[in-house]
VEXVEX-994719 format. One line per field, with one value per residue (C-alpha): y, z negated, x negated; residue number from 1. Coordinates in nm, 2 decimals. Example, Ala and Ser with C-alpha at 12.3 -4.5 7.8 and 13.67 -1.06 7.14 Angstrom:
2
yy	-0.45  -0.11 .
zz	-0.78  -0.71 .
xx	-1.23  -1.37 .
doti	1  2 .
This chain:
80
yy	-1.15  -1.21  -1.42  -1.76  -1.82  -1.96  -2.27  -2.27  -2.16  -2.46  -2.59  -2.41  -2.52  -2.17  -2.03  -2.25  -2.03  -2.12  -1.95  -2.08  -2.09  -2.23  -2.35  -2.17  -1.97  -1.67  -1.30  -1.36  -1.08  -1.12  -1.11  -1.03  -1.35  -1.46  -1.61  -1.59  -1.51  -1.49  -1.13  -1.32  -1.44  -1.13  -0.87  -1.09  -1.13  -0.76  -0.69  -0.94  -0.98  -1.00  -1.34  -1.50  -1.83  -2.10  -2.07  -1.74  -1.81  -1.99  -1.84  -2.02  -2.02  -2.30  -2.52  -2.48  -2.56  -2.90  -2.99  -3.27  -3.00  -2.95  -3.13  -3.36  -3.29  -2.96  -3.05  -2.75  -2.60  -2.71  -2.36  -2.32 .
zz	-4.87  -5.06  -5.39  -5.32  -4.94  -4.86  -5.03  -5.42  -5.51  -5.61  -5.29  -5.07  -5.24  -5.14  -5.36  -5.64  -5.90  -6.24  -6.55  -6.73  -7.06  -7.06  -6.70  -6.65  -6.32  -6.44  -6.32  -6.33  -6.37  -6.26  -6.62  -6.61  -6.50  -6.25  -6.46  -6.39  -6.68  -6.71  -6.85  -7.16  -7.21  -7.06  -7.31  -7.62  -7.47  -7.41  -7.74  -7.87  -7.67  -7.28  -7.10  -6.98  -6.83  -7.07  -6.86  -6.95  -7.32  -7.40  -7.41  -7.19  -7.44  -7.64  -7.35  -7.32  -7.75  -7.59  -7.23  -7.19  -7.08  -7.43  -7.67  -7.91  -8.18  -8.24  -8.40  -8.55  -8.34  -8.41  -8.46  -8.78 .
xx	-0.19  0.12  0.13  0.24  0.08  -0.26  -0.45  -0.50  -0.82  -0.98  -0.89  -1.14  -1.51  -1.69  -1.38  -1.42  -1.60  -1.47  -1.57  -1.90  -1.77  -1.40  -1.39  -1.07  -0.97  -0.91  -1.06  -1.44  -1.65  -2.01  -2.23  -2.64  -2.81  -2.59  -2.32  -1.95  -1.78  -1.38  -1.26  -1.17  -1.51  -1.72  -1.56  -1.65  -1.98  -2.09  -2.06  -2.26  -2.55  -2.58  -2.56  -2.87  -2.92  -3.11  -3.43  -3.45  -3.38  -3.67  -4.03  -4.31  -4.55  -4.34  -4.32  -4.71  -4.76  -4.65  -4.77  -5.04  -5.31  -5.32  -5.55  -5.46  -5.65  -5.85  -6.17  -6.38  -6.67  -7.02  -7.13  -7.39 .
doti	1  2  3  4  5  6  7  8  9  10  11  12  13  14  15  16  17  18  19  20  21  22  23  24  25  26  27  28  29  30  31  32  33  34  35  36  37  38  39  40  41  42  43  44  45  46  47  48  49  50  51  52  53  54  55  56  57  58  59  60  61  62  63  64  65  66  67  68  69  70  71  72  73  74  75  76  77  78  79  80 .
């Protein structure tokens, strides 16, 4: 395909895969998780720390310190 012909990329919404971090259009590179990541953004990113959706982030045992299943108050066993 030469450069110039065709529909813009954003045209076409199964090509219309933007960057996750600065919405641009540039060269995405697919980054651990699933994420697509410009080159700008991936290179910055790998030597940091790898890129990990915010599911992922957080651990399930905080969401459990604050479900309803848990009780209210804790109260100290009756043991002698």
């Amino acid at each position: 395909m030469t450069r110039g012909t065709g529909p813009a990329p954003h045209a076409d919404p199964r090509r219309a895969r933007r960057c996750r971090t600065c919405r641009g259009w540039g060269t995405l590179i697919a980054a651990p998780g699933g994420l697509a990541l410009c080159r700008g953004c991936q290179i910055p990113r790998q030597r940091s720390a790898p890129a990990v959706p915010y599911a992922q982030e957080t651990p399930p045992r905080r969401a459990a310190r604050y479900s309803a299943a848990a009780p209210a108050v804790r109260r100290p066993s009756a043991a002698p």
